[in-house]
Backbone as a ProteinNet text record, in pm:
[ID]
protein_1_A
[PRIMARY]
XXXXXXXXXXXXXXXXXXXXXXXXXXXXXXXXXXXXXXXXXXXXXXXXXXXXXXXXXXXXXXXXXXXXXXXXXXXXXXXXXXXXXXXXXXXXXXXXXXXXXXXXXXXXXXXXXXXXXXXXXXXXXXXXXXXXXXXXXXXXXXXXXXXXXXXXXXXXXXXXXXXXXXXXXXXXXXXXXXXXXXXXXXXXXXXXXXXXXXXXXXXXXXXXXXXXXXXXXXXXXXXXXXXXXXXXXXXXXXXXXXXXXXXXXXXXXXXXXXXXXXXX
[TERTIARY]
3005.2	2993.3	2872.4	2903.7	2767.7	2678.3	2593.9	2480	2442.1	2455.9	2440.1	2283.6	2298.3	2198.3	2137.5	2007.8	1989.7	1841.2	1856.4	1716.1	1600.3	1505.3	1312.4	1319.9	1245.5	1226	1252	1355.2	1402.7	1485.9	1578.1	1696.2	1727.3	1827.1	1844.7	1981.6	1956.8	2105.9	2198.8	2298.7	2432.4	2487.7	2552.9	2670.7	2808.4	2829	2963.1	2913.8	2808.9	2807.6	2650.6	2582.9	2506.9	2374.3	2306.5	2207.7	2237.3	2221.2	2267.8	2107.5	2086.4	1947.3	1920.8	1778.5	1808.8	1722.3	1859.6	1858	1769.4	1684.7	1558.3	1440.1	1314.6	1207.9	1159.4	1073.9	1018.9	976.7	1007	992.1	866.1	843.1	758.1	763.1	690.4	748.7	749.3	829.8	821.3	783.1	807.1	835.1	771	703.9	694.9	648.4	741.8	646.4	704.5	607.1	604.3	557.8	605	573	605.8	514.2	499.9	639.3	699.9	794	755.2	767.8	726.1	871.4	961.7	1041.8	1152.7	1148.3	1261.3	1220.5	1072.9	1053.3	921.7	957	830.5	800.9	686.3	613.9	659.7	691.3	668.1	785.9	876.8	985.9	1068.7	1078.8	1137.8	1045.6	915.7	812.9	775.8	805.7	842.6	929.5	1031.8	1196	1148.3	1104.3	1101	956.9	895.9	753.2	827.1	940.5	1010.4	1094.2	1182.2	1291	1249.8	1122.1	1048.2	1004.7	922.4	870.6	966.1	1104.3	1201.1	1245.4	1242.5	1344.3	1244.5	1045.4	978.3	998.8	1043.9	1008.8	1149.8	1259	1367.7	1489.1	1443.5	1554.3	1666.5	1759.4	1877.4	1938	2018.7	2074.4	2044.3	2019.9	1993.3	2115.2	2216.6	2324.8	2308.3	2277.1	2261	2111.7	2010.8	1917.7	1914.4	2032	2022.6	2138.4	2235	2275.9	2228.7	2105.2	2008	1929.8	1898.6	1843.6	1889.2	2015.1	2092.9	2110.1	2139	2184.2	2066.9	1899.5	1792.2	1785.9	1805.5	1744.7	1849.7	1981.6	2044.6	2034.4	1953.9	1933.1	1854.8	1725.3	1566.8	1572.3	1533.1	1503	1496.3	1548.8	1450	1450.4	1406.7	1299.5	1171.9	1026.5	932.6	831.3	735.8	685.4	702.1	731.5	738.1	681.2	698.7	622.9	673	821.6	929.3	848.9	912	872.4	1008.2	1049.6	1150.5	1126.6	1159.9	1138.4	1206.9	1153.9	1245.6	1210.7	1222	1192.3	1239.8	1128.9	1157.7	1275.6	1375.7	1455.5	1556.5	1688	1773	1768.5	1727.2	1634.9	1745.6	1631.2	1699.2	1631.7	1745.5	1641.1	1675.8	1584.4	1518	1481.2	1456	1372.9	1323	1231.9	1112.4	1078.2	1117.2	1105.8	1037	906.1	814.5	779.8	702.8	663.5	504.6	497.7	355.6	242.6	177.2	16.4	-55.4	-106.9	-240.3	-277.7	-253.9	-333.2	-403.3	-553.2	-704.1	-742.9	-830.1	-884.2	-982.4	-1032.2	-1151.8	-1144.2	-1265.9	-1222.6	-1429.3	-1459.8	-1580	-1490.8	-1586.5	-1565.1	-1709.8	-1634	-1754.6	-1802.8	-1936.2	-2036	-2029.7	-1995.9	-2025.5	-1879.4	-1906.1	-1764.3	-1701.5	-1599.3	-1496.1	-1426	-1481.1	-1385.9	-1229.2	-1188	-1025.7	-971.8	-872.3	-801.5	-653.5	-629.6	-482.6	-447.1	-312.9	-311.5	-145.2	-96.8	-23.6	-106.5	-206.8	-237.2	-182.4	-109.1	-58.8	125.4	89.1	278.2	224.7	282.5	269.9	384.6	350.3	387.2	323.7	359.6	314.9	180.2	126.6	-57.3	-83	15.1	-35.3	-78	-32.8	-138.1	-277.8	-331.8	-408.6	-519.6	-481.3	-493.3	-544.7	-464.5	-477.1	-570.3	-619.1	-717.9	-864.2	-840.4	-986.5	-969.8	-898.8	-938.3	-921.7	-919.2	-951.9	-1077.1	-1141	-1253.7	-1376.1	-1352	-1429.1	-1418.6	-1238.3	-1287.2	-1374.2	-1401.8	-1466.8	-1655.5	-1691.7	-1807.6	-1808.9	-1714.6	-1701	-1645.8	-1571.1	-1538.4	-1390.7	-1319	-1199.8	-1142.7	-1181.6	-1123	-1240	-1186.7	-1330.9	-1235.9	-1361.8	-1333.9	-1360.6	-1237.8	-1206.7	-1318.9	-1350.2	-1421.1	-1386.6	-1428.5	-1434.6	-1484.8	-1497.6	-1611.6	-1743.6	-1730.2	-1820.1	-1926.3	-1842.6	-1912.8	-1832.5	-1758.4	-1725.7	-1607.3	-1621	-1499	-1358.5	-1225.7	-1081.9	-1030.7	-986.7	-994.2	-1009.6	-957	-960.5	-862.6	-823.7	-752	-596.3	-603.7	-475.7	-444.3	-562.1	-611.2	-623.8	-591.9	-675.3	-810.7	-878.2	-1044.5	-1075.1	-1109.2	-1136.6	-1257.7	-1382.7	-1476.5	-1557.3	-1622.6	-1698.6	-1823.4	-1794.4	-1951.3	-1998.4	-2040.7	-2057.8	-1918.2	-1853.5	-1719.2	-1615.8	-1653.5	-1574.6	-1493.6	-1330.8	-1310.2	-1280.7	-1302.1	-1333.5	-1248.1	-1235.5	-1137.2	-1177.4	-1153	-1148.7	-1068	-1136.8	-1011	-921.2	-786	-676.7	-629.5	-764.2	-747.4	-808	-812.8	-880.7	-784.3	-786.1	-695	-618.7	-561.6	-542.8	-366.5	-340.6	-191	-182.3	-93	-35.6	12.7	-146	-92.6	40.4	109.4	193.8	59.8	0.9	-64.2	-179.8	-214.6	-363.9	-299.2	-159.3	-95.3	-78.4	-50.8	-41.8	-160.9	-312	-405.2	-429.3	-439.7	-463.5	-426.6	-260.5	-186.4	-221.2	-269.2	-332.8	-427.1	-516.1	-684.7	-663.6	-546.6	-522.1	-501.4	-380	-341.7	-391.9	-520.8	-636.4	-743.6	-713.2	-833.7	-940.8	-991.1	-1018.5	-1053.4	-1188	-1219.2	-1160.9	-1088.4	-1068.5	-1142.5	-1217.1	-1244.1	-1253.9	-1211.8	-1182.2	-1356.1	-1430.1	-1542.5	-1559.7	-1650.9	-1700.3	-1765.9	-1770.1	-1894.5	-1907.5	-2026.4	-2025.6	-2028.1	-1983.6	-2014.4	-2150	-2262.7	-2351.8	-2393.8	-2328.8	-2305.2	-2277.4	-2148.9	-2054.7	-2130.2	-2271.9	-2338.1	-2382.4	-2397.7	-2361.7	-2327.2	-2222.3	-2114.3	-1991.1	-1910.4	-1780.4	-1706.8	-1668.3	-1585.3	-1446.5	-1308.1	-1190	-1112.8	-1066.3	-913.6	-767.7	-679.4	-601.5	-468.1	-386.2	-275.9	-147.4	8.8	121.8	137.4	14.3	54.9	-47.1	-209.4	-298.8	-322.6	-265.4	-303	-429.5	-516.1	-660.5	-760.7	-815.4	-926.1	-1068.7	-1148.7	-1258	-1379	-1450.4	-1532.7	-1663.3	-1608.3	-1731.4	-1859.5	-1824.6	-1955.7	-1948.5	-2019.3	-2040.7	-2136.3	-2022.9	-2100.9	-2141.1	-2266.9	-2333	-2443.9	-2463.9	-2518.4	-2656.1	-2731.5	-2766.7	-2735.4	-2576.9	-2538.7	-2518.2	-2511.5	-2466.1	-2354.2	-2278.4	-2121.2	-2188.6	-2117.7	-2171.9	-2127.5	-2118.1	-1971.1	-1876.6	-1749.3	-1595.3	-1652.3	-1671.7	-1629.3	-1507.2	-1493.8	-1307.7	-1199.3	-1216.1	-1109.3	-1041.5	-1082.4	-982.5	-920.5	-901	-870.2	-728.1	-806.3	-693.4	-592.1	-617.6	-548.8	-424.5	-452.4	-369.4	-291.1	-346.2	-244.3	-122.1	-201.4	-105.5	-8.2	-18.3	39.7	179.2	146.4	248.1	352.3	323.2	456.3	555.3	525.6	652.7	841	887.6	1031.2	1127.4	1255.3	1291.2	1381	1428.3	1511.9	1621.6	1668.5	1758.8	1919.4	2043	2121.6	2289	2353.4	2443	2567.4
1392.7	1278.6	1296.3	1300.1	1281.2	1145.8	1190.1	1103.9	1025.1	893.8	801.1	929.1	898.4	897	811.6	780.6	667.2	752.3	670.9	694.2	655.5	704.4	648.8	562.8	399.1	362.4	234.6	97.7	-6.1	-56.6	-32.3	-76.1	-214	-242	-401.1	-355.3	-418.8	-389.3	-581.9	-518.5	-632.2	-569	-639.2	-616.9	-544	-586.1	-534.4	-367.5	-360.6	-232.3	-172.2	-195.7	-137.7	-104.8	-32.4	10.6	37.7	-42.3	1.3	-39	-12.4	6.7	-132.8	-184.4	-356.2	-338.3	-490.7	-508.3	-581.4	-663.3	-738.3	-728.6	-768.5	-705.5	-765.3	-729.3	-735.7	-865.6	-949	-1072	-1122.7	-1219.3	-1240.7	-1180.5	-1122.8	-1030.4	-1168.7	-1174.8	-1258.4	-1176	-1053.8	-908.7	-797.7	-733.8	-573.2	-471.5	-367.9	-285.7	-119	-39.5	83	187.4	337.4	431.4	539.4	635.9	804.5	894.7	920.7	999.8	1175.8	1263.4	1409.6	1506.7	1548.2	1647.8	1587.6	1440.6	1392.3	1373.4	1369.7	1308.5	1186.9	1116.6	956.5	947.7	888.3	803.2	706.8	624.7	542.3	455.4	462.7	435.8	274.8	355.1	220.5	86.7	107.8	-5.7	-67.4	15.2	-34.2	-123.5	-89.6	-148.4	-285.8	-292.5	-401.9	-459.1	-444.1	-562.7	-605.1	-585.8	-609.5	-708.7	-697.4	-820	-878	-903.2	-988.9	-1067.5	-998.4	-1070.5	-1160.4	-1084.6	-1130.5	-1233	-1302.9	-1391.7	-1446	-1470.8	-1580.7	-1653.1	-1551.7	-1590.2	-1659	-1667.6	-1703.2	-1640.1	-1492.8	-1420	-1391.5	-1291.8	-1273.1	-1312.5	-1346	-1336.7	-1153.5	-1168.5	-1035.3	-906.8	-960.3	-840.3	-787.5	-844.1	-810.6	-735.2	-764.5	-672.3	-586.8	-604.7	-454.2	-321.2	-372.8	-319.6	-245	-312.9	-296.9	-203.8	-208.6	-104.9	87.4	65.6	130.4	188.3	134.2	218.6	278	176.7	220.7	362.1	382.7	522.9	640.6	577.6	698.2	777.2	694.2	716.8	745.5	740.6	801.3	961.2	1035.9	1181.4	1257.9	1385.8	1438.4	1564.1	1568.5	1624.4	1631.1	1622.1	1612.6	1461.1	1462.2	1350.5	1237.5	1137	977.2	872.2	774.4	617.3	523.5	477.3	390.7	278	153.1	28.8	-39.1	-140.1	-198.3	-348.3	-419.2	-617	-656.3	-795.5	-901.4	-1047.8	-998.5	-1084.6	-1245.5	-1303.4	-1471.4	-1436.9	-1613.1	-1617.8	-1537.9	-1600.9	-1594.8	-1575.5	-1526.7	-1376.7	-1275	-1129.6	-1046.5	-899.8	-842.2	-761.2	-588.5	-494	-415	-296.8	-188.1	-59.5	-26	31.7	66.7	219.3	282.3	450.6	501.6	555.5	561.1	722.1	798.2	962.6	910.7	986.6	945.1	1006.5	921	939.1	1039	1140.8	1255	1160.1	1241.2	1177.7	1187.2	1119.5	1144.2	1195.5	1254.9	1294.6	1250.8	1150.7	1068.7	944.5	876.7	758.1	696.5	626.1	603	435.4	350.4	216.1	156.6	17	-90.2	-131.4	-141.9	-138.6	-321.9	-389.2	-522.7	-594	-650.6	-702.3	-829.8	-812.5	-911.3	-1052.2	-1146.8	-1232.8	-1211.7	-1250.9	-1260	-1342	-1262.4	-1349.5	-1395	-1365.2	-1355.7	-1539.1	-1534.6	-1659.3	-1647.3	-1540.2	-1541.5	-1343	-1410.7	-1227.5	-1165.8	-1192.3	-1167.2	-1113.4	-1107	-1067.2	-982.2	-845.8	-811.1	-848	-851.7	-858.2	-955.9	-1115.1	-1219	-1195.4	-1099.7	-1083.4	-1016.4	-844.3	-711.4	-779.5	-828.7	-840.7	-840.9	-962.3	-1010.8	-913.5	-829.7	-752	-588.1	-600.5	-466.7	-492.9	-641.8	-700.9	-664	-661.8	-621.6	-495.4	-412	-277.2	-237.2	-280.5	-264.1	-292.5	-371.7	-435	-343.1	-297.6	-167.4	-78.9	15.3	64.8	89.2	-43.2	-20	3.1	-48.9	6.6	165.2	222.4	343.4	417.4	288.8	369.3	318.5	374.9	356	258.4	202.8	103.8	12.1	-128.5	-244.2	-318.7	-352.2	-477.9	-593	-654.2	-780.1	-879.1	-1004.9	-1041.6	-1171.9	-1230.7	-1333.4	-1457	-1558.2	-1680.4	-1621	-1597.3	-1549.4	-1466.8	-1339.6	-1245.6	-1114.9	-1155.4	-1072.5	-977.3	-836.3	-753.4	-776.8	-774.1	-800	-698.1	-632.5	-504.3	-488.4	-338.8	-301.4	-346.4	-357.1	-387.9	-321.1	-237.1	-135.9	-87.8	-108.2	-36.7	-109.6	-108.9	-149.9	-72.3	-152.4	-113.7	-44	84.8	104.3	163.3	106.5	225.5	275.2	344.8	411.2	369	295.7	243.2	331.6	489	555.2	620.9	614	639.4	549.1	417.9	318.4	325.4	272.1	250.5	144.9	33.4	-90.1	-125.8	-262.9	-264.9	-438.7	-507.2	-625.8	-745	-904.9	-918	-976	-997.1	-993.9	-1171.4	-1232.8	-1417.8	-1375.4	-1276.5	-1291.2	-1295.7	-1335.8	-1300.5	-1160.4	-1051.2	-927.1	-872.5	-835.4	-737.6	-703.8	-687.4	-607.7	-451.8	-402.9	-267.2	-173.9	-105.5	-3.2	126.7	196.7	296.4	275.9	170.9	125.7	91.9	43.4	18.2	174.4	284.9	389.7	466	453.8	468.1	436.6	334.2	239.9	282	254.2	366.9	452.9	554.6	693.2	695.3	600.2	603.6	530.9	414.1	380.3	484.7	566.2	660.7	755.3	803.2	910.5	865.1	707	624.7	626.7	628.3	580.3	457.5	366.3	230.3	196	87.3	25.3	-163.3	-178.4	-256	-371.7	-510.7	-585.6	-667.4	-600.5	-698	-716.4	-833.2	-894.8	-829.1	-732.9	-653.3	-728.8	-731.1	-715.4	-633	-607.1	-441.4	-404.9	-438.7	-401.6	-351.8	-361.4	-375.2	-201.9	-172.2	-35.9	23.2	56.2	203.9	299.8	386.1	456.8	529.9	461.3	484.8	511.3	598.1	658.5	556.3	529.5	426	504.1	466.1	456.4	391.4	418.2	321.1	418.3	326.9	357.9	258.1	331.6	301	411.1	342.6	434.4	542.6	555.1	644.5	755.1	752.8	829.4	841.5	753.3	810.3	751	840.9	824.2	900.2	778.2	842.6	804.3	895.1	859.3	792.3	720.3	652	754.9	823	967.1	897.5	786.1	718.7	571.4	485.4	356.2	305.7	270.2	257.8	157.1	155.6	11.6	-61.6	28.2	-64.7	82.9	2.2	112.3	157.3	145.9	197.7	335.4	392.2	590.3	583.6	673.1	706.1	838.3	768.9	896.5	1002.1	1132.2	1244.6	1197.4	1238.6	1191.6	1330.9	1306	1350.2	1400.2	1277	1259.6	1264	1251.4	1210.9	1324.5	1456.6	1565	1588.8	1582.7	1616.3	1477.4	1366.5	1240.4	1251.3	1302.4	1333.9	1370	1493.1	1598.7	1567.9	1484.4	1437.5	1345.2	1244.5	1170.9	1229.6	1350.6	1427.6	1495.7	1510.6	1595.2	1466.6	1317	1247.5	1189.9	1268.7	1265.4	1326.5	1238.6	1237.6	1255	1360.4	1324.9	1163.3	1134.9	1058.9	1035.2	935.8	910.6	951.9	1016	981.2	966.3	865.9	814.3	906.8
-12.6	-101.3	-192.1	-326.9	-416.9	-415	-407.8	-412.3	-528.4	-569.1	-675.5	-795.3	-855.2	-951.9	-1042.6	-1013	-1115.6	-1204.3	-1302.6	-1403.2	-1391.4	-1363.8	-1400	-1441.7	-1400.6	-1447.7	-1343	-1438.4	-1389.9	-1344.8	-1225.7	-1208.2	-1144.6	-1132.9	-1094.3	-1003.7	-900.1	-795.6	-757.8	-756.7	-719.2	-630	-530.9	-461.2	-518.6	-635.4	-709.9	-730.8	-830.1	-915.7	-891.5	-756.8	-697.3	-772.7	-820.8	-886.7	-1029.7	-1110.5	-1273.9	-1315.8	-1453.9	-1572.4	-1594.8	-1556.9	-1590.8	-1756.1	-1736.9	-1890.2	-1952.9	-1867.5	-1914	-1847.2	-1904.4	-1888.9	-1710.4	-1659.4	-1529.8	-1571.1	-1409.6	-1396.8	-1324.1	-1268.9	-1168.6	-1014.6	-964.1	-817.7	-721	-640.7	-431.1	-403.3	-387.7	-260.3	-363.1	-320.3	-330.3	-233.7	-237.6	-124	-234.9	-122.6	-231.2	-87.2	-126.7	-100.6	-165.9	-77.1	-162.8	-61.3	-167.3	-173.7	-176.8	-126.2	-187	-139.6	-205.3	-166.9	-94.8	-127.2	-20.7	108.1	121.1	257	247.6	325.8	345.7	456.7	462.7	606.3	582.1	744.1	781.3	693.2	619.7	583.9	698.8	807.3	839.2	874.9	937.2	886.5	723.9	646	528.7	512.8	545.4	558.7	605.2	709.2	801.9	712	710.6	597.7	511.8	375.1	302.3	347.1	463.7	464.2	563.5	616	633.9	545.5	430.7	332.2	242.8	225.9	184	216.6	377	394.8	399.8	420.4	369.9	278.7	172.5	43.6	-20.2	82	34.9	-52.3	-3.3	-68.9	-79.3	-74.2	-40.2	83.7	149.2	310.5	345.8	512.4	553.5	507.4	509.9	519.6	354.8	237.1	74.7	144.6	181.7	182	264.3	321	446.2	324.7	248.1	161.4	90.2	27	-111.6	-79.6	48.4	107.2	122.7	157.7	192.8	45	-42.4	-177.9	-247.4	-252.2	-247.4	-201.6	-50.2	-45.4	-36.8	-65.1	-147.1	-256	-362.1	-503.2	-519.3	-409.4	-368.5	-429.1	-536.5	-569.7	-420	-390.1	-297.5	-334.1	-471.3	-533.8	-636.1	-608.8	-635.7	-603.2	-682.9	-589.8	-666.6	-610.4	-667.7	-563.1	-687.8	-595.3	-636.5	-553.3	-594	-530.8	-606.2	-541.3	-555.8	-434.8	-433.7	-460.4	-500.2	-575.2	-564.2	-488.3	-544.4	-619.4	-723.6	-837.4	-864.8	-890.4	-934.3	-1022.1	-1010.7	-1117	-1018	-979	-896	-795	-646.8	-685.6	-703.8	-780.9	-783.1	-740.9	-680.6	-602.2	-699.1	-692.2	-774.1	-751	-848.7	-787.9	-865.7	-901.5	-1016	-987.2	-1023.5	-965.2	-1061.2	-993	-1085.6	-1050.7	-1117.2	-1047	-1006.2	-925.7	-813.1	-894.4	-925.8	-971.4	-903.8	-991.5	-862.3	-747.7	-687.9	-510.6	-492	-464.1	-463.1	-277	-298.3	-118.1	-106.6	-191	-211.9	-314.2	-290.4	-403.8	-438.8	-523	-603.4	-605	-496.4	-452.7	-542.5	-650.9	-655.3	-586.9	-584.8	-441.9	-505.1	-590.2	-592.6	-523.5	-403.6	-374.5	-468.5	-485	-517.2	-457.8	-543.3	-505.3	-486.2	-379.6	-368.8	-436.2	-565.9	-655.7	-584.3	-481.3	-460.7	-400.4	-431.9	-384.2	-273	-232.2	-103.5	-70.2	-19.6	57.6	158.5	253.3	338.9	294.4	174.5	97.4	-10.8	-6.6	-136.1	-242.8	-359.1	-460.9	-563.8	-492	-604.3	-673.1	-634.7	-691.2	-750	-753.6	-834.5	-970.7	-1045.8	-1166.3	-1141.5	-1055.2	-1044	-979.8	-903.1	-837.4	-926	-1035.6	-1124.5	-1185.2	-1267.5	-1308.3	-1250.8	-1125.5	-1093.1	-1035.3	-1012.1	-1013.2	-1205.2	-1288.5	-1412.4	-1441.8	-1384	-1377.9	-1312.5	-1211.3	-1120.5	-1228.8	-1283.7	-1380.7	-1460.8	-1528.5	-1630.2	-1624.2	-1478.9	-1410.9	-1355	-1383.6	-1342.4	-1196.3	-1154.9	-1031.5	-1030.9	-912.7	-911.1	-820.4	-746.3	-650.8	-607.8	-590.3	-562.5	-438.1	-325	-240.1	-250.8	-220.8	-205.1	-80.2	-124.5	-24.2	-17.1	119.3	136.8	79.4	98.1	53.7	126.8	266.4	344.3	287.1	234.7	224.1	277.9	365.8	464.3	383.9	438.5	346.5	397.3	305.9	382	297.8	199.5	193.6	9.6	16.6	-149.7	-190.9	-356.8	-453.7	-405.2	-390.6	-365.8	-184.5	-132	-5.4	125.4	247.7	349.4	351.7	442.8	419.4	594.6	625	757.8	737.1	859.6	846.5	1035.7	997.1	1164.6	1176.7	1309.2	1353.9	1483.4	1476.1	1585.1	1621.1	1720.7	1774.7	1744.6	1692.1	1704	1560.4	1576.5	1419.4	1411.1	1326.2	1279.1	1174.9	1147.5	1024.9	1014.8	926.1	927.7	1031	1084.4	1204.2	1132.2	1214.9	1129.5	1155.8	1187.9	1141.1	972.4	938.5	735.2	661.2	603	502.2	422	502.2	502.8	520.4	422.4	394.4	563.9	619	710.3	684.6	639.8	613.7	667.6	636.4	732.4	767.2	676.8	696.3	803.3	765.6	866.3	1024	1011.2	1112.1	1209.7	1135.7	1204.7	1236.8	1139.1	1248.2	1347.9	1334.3	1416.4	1598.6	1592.3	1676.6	1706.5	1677.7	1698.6	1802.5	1686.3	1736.3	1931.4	1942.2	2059.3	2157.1	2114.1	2179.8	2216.5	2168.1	2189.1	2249.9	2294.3	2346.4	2310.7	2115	2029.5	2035.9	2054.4	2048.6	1926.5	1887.9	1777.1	1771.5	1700.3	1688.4	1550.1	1539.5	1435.7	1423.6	1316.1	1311.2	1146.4	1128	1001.8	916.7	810.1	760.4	617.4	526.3	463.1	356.7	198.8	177.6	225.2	205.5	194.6	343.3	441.3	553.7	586.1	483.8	519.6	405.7	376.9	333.6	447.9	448.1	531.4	647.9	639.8	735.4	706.3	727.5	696.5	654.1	493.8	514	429.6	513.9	425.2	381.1	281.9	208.2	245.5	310.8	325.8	292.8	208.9	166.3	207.7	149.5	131.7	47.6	-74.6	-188.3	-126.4	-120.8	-124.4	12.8	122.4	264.5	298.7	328	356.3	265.4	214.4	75.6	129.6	227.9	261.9	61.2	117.8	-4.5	-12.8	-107.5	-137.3	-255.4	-286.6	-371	-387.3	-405.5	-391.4	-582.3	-623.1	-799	-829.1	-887.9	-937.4	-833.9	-734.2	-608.3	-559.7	-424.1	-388.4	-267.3	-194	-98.4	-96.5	0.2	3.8	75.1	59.2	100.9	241.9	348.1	475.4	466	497.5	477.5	550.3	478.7	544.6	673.6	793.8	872.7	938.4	948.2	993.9	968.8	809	705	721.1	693.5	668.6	768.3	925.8	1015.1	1094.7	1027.4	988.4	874.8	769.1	606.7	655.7	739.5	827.7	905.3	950.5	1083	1023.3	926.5	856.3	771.9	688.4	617.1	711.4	801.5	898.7	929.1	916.6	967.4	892	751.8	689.8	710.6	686.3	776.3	657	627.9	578.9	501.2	443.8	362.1	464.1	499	559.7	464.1	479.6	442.4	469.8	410.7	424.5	480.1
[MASK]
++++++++++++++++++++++++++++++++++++++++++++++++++++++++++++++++++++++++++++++++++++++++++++++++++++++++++++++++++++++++++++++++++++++++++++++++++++++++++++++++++++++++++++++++++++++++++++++++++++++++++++++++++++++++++++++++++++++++++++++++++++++++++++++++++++++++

């Protein structure tokens, strides 16, 4: 059986005629989730699956059996060749659900964090989608101070993560992350450290930092596209970035649990 083909870019899916070119411009997001694609193979794919029609039926989306569908034709039409960073939506205004197939941005093995934390603009954090604007806004904003990714903070003070990123860092042996009464994404990636670090009997621990808190000490961002980007500089501030110790030997590990593409 041939495999659907669709085009870069915007598609819009129905029940009748499956993945066709949408015809009007991007709407307001309910839902988004996203991962890195390379050669036809992904991490962590079916925890993806499952954050999505979760988020989905919060948000009042389709009935389960249309998004178990949408799904299904989704990663038929998935390239499995070269690298991309599809995102799947489901957009205000009927809903309608979506794919945005985009080619994957250079992958960094490091990242240059605004050392000034950020107010949290988001107003559902615990869902991606409804916020990426808001969200791009201030990593445009770090931009333009010269670095590439800024944390989000509390009223407190306290860090809940980066713009794009969960936030993990090392206190000694221990790995740490924000606790998860904050206001914080349910990473998938941070979800599979996490795992690890258990399984190697790895202390994991959920405490309060402020940035100024995580200078030096190993800190990482971890997402679906870039993995683990230990924080090799801290801009605008006078914190120091520790050496990624760990990072490369984690990069690795994470790199190896890519699975192929499921198909039909």
């Amino acid at each position: 059986m041939t495999r659907p083909v669709i085009a870069e870019g915007l598609s819009a899916w129905s029940p009748a005629h499956g993945l066709v070119p949408a015809t009007e411009p991007a709407r307001a997001l309910l839902v988004a989730d996203s991962w890195l694609v390379r050669d036809g193979r992904v991490r962590g794919l079916e925890r993806h699956r499952e954050r999505f029609l979760r988020a989905c039926g919060e948000a009042g989306g389709p009935p389960l059996r249309r998004l178990l569908e949408f799904w299904r034709d989704m990663t038929e039409a998935l390239p499995r060749s070269g690298e991309w960073f599809p995102r799947v939506e489901l957009a205000a205004s009927s809903p309608e659900l979506r794919l945005l197939l985009r080619p994957a941005p250079p992958l960094g093995t490091g990242v240059r964090v605004w050392a000034a934390g950020q107010s949290d603009p988001r107003t559902v954090p615990r869902r991606k989608g409804p916020d990426l604007a808001a969200l791009a806004g201030v990593r445009e904003r770090a931009s333009g101070a010269g670095a590439e990714e800024a944390v989000l903070v509390a009223p407190s003070g306290s860090v809940l993560e980066a713009a794009t990123a969960s936030v993990l860092w090392w206190e000694e042996d221990t790995l740490c992350l924000p606790p998860p009464r904050l206001p914080v994404l349910p990473g998938v990636t941070v979800a599979l450290v996490q795992e690890r670090a258990r399984r190697e009997g790895i202390p994991v621990a959920h405490r309060e930092r402020t940035v100024a808190e995580l200078g030096g000490r190993e800190v990482w961002l971890v997402n679906a596209l870039h993995g683990i980007r230990p924080v090799t500089g801290w801009i605008g501030g006078p914190l120091e970035a520790a050496p990624a110790q760990r990072a490369p030997q984690w990069r690795a590990w994470l790199d190896s649990l890519m699975e192929p593409l499921p198909s039909n």
